[in-house]
N, C-alpha and C positions, 0 to 999 in steps of 0.2 A: 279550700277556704277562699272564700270571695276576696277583691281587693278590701273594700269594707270592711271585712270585718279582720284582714289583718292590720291595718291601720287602725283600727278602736283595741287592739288589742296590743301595741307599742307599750302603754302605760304598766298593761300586766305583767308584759316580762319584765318591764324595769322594776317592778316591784318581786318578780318573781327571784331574779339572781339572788337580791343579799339574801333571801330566807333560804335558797339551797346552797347557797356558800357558809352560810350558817349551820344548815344540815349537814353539809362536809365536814368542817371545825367540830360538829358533835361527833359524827363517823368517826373523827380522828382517834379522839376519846374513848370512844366504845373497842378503838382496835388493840389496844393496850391489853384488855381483857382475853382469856386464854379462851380458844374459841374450837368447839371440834370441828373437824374436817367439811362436814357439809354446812353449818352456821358460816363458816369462814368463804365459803365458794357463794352464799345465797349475800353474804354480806359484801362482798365484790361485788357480784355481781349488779346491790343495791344503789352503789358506789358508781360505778361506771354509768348507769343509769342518769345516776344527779347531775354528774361532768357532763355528761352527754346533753343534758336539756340543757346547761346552761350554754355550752358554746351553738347550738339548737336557737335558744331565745337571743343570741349576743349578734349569730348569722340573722335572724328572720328581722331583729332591730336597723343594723347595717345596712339591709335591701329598702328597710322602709326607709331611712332617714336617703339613700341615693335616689331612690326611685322619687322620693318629693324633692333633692335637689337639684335635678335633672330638672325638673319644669320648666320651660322657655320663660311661661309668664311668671314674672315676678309678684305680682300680686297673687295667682293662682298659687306660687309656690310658698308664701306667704302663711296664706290662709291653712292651707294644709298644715304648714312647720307647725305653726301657732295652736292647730287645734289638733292635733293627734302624735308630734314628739312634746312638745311644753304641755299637752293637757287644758287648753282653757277653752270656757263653758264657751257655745255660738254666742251669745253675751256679752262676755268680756271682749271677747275675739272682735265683734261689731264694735263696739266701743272704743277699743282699741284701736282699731284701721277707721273711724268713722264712716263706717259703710251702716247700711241697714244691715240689719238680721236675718232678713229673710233674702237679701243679697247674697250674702256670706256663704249662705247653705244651701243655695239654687247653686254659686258658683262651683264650690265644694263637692258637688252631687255629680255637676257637669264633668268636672277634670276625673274625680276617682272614677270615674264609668270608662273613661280611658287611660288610666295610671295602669302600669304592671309592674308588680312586684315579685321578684326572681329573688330569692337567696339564693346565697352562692355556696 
């Protein structure tokens, strides 16, 4: 996966945890229920799966938010925080820093071309 487009994709796991953390809380529910031998190893197995992506999506968030606070430049680092951990549109983001827009996203284009993003 490109840098790119793990940075556009910060928002989705944040939105992705509460829904399988919620998924867990249902598992929980379902485990109650008397379950035969192979339903019970496929429903682990389901289980391990969910835990799995979320500390997955908690690690690949960690690397983006260090790897954009590592940036020397402060505006560079800025720009990025602003538009791919908080979410706001190139728009708001210009508006925001009183830069142009089409500043914002020449600068933006410049840095991720050399950002690396390592989860750990």
């Amino acid at each position: 996966m490109d840098t790119k487009t793990k940075l556009e994709n910060y928002w989705f796991y944040q939105k992705l945890i509460p829904c399988n953390n919620d998924e867990l809380t249902r598992l929980e529910q379902i485990a109650a229920f008397p379950m035969t031998n192979e339903t019970a190893a496929k429903f682990a197995a389901y289980q391990a799966d969910v835990e799995a992506d979320i500390v997955r999506y908690l690690g690949l968030m960690e690397a983006i938010e260090t790897a954009i606070s590592n940036i020397p430049n402060e505006h560079h680092r800025v720009i990025l925080w602003l538009k791919y951990v908080e979410g706001m549109t190139w728009r708001e983001l210009a508006g925001t820093l009183k830069f142009d827009y089409t500043y914002v996203q020449k600068i933006a284009a410049n840095v991720i071309s050399g950002l690396k993003i390592s989860p750990s």
